[in-house]
C-alpha positions, 0 to 999 in steps of 0.5 A: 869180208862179204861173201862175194869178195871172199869167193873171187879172191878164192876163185883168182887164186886157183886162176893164178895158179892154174895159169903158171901151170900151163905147159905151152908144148903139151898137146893135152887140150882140145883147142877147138879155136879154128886156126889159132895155134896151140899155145894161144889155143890153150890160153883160149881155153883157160880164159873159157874156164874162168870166163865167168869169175873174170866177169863177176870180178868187172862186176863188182869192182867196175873195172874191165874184165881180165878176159879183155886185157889177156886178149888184148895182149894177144892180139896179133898172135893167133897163128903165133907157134913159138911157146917161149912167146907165150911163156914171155906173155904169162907174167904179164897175165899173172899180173892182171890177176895180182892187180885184181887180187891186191884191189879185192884184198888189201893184205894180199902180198903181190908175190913176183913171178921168179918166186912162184916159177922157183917153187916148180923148179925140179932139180935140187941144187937149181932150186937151192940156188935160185931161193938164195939168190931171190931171198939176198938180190935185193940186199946182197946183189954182188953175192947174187951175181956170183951166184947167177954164174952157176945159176944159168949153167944149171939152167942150160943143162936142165934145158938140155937133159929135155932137149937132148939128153946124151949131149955135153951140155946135159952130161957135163959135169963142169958148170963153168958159165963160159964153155957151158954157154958155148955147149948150149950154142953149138948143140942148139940146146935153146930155144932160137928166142931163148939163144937171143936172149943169153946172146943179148945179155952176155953181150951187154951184161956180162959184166954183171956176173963174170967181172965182179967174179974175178976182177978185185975193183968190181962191184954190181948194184941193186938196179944191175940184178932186175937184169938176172932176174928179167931172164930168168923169168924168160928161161925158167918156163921152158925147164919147168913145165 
């Protein structure tokens, strides 16, 4: 493989890796970008860094620089302050990259977003929990669901243990999905984006996890899971970074 070749796929990599990094609530970074707001500041700011890899990649494959797709993402969200927004956006971003990486190798395996999101997860039992549930959803998914219940009060509880610390929701030590849900509710343990988001699933989805838990007819298919997985990569950033 030529050399070019070989030092972009290197330089998107450290670019990916770089992007999942970014901790929208940090106030790390000089954001010198008039009245942008802070998270769209910092990915202002990893763009300028790989600015000139991002143009050698448009260059050499013919295609429009990633500069221009992120940005085009982000139109409209200059004075934009909620970080979960921003932490919606990234896996779209990433993907830009992965395209770029998979049209510059042909081995590279295009790696989803959960994966890399699960490998920064802290907590020991969360971090279990969630490589067994990626490594059997496709082939598995009713085992996935059960174990999806546990998952999202793991999740809340770590939200909470950084958003309040001595609340019931950080300090409980009974992970029934049900009360803990309604702990994250009633102590504003989420953020109000993230709230609609468990609202919207509980209230559509619930079947996906809790009936097949309890009821001996019930059973969930592959398709049910992208569901779980789709919030997960909308929850996981905020306990992570």
């Amino acid at each position: 493989m030529e050399r070019r070749r070989i030092k972009l796929i290197e330089d998107l990599r450290a670019a990916r890796e770089e992007l999942l990094n970014i901790n929208f609530a940090t106030t790390a970074g000089t954001i010198t970008y008039g009245n942008a707001s802070r998270p769209y500041g910092l990915v202002l700011e990893w763009l300028d860094k790989w600015n000139a890899t991002f143009n050698r990649y448009a260059a050499f494959s013919g295609e429009l620089s990633l500069n221009y797709n992120v940005e085009r993402e982000m139109r409209g969200y200059h004075e934009e302050t909620d970080i979960e927004i921003f932490n919606e956006m990234r896996p779209t971003f990433v993907g830009f990259i992965d395209r770029a990486l998979s049209n510059l190798d042909q081995t590279h395996a295009v790696k989803p977003v959960l994966a890399d999101y699960i490998k920064r997860v802290q907590d020991t039992k969360l971090a279990v929990l969630l490589n067994e549930f990626n490594a059997v959803k496709d082939i598995a998914p009713n085992l996935a669901a059960i174990g999806f219940r546990t998952i999202l009060s793991l999740i809340i509880q770590e939200k909470a243990k950084r958003v309040n610390p001595t609340s019931n929701a950080a300090t409980a030590t009974d992970l029934a999905p049900g009360p803990m849900l309604s702990r994250a509710r009633n102590e504003n343990i989420l953020s109000p984006d993230e709230q609609r988001l468990v609202d919207s699933f509980e209230a559509t989805h619930r079947g996906i996890y809790d009936l097949v838990t309890h009821r001996p007819n019930v059973l969930v298919d592959v398709s049910e899971v992208d569901t779980m997985v789709d919030l997960l990569n909308k929850l996981l950033p905020s306990i992570i970074n």
